[in-house]
Steps between C-alpha positions, in 0.01 A plus 500: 500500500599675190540818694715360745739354250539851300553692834767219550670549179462913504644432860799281387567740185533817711752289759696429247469851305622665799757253572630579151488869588723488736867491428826479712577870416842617445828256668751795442567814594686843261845615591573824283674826568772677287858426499829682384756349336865447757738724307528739211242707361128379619339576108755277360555223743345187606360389883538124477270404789488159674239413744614249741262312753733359764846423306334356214425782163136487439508738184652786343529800222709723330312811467651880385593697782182679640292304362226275691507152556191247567529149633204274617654268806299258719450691892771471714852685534783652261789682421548665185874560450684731188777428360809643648352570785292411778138670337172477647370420801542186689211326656234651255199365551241341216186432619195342254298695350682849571754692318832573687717822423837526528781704307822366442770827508830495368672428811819486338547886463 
């Protein structure tokens, strides 16, 4: 009887060790690339990036021209615009898990 009751307990602490164990894993995926600023000189100038899921802004930053940026978005679709100018590429695509490349040019030249 006592047996039974410690395989039970070994059995019911190992469920719930490996239950613990497991987690969700990661809910968002890594947009990054490099991006130039819309005008002037790139080394002195800013890209101020927007990402935009639909119509609505989802996040943004001012980096210096050349420079790479880094955001961490849920999976799904975006467009990364640049200030003064179109920028990016529409429809990028951020799946979980996985990093997504894409540069942002000065397409103001």
């Amino acid at each position: 009887m006592k047996a039974s009751r410690f395989l039970t307990t070994v059995g019911t602490v190992l469920a719930i060790a490996t239950l613990a164990g497991c987690s969700a894993g990661p809910t968002t995926g890594v947009l990054t690339g490099k991006a130039w600023p819309c005008a002037g000189p790139h080394f002195i100038h800013v890209a101020h990036l927007t990402v935009f899921r639909g119509t609505t802004p989802v996040d943004h930053a001012q980096i210096p021209g050349g420079s790479t940026y880094r955001f961490v978005l849920p999976p799904g679709r975006y467009l990364v615009t640049n200030t003064g100018g179109p920028g990016g590429a529409p429809n990028v695509v951020v799946e979980t898990g996985r990093t997504t490349h894409v540069n942002v040019p000065d397409l103001c030249k």
